[in-house]
N, C-alpha and C positions, 0 to 999 in steps of 0.2 A: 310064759309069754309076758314083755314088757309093755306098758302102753307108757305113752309119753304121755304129759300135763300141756307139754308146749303147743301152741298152734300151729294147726298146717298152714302150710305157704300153698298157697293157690298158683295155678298158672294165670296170668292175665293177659295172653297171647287171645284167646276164644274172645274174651269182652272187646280188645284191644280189635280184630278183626271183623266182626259185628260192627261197632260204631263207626268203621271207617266203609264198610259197603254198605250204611245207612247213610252217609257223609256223598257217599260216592252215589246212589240213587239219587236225594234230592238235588247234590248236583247236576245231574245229568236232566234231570226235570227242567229243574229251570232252563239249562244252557237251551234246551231244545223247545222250550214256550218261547226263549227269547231269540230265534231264529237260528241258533245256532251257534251265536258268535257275541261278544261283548262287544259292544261299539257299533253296533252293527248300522248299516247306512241306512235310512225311511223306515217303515212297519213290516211287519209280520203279522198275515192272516191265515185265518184256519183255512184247510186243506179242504176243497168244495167238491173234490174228487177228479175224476179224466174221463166222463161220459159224453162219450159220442150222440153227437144228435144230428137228426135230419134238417137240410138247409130250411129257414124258417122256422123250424119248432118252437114251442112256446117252452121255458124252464125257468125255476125259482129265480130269484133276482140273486146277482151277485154280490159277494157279501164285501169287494172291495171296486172303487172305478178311481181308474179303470181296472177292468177285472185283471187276477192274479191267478182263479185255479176253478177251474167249474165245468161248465156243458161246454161243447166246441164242435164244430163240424168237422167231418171228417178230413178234409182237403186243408193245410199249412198255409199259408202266404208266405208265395216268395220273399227269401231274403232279400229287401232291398232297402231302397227309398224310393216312397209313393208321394202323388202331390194329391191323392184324395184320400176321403176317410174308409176305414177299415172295420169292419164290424167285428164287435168283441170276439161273439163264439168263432170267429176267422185267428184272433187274433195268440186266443188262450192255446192254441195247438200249438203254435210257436213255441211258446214259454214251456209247454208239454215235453219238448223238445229239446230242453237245456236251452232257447232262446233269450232275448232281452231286446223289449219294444221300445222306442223313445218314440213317445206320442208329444206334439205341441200345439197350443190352441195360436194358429194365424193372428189373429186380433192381439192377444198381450205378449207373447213374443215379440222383445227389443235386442236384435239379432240379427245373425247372417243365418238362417239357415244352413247353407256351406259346410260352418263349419258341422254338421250334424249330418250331412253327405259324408265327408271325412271321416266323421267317427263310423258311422257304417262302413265305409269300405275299411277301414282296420279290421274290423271283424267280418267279414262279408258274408258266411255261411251261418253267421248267431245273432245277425240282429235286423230290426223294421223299422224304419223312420217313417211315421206319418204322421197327419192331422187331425186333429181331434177337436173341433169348433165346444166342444160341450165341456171340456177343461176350466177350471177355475184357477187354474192358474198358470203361467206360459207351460212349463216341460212337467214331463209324467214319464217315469222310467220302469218299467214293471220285469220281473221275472219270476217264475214259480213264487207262489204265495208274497214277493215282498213287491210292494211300491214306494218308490222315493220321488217328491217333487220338489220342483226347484224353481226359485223367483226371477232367475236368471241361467240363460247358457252359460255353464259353466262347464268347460271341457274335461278340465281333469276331476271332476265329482262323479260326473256322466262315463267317463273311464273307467274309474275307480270302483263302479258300481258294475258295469260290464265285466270286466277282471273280477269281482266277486263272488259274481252272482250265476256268471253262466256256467250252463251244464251240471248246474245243480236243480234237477227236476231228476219227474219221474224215468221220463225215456233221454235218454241222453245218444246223438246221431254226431256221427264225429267233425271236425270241422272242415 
């Protein structure tokens, strides 16, 4: 039997495959800390869960306002547009739902409203237009864990975010 001096040649396929599904995990971390998407429109908040609560119950504070993903009563709010305010745990079942709320505080809203009638009927079964006095700033756009707000009505932002965002939750109801 002969033995060689020379050195074996290794496969470096096994290393080569290792560091690219190590490459491919911390990728997939981040993309999904970071909502999902590069670029992506407002924040991303952690997941508060889809716990049904009895109307009035008392639950932890939510960790985004307006809220994004937490306690909610049982009963949705009609898709529409309301001219009064809507209480969160009313509001989170929505967004539960693949919805998307556009809440505006009356007082710094420099706007038509209108136009935010308009955008709801575009979507008429994924979205709520209401009021929200307690806003700091005119518009608040929420769906599953993200909120985006805006200093002004801006139609195609507020689009762009509807097109984005809906029917990315946990229960998705068709439109």
């Amino acid at each position: 039997m002969k033995f060689s001096s020379a050195p074996q040649r290794r496969n470096p396929w096994p290393a080569v495959l290792v560091g690219a599904l190590a490459l491919a995990l911390v990728s997939g971390a981040w993309w999904a800390r970071s909502g999902g998407e590069a670029g992506g429109l407002g924040q991303t908040f952690p997941n508060q869960g889809q716990e049904h609560i009895a109307f009035g119950a008392q639950h932890p504070p939510y960790n985004s306002f307006p809220a994004t993903s937490g306690w909610h009563y049982v009963q949705p709010q009609p898709w529409g547009t309301f001219v009064y305010e809507i209480a969160p745990e009313t509001l989170v079942h929505n967004l539960e739902h693949g919805g998307v709320v556009i809440q505006y505080n009356p007082a710094l809203l420099k706007g038509d409203i209108g136009k935010l009638e308009a955008i709801q009927k575009r979507f008429p079964n994924k979205t709520v237009v209401a009021p929200n006095a307690q806003l700091k700033v005119p518009l608040a756009v929420t769906a599953w864990r993200r909120l985006y707000t805006l200093d002004t009505l801006d139609e195609a932002k507020i689009v762009d975010f509807i097109e984005r965002y809906k029917n990315r939750a946990p229960e998705r109801f068709p439109e």
